[in-house]
C-alpha positions in Angstrom: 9.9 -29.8 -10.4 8.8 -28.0 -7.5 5.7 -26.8 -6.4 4.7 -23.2 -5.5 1.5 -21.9 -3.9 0.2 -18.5 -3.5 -2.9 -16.7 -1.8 -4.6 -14.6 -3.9 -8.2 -12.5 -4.2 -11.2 -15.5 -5.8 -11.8 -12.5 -8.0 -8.7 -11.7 -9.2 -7.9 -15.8 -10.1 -10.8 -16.0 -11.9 -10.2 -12.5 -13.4 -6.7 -13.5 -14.3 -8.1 -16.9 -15.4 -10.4 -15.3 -17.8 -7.6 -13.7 -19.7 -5.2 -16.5 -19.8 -7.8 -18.7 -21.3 -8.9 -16.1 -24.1 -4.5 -16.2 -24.5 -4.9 -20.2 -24.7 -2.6 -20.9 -21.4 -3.2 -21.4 -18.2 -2.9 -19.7 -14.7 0.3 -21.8 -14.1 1.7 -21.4 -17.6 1.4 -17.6 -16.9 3.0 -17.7 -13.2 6.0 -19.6 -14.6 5.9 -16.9 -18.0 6.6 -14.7 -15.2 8.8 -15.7 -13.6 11.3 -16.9 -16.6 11.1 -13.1 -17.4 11.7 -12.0 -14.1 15.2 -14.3 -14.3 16.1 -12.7 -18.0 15.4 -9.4 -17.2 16.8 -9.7 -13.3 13.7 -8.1 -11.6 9.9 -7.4 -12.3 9.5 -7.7 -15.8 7.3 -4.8 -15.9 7.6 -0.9 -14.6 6.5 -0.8 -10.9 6.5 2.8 -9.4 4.9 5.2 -6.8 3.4 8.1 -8.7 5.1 11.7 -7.3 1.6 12.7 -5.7 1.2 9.4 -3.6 5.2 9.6 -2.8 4.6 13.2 -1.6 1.5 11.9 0.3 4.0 9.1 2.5 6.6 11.3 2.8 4.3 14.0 4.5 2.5 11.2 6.6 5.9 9.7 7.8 7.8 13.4 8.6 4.4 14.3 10.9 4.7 10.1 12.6 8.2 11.2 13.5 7.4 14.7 14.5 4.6 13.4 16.3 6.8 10.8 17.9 9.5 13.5 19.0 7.0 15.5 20.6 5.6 13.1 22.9 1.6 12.4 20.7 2.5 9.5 18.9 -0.3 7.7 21.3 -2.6 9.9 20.5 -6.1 8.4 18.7 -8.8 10.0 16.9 -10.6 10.4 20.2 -7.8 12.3 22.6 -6.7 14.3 19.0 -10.4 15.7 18.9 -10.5 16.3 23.0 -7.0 18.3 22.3 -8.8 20.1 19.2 -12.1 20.9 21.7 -9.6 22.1 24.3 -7.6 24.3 22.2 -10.5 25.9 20.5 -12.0 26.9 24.0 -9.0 27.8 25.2 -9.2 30.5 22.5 -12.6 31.4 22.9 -12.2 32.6 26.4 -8.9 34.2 25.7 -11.6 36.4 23.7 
């Protein structure tokens, strides 16, 4: 037999706990429920997935990193990208 140990959240054990006691097992009766389902069904034994908004959302975030990158800003912080915004917009004004 060997032993496994995991970090997780207080709340979440105890939330977890909770459950598996109104089920009548324990929290390491469920881990290893888990994982003998993972082996029979070869993965997660449940549907994991990204929903298409939050997909969209990474996609976007990781096209403008590269962009950014490929332009030369990818040190920019919130700071220097508000100092560009503040130059830009006076820049515009006096063009006026």
């Amino acid at each position: 037999m060997a032993l496994l140990q995991i970090r997780v959240d207080e709340e979440l054990k105890n939330q977890a706990n909770a459950i598996y006691n109104e089920l009548g097992i324990d929290l390491s009766t469920a881990v290893r429920m888990f994982l003998k389902k993972s082996v029979l069904e070869g993965g997660i034994p449940f549907e994991t997935k990204v929903d298409q908004l939050t997909l969209n959302a990474i996609l976007s975030v990781d096209k403008m990193r590269t962009i950014s990158e490929n332009n030369g800003n990818s040190e920019l912080n919130l700071n220097k990208i508000n100092e560009e915004i503040r130059k830009a917009r006076k820049e515009r004004k006096n063009k006026k």
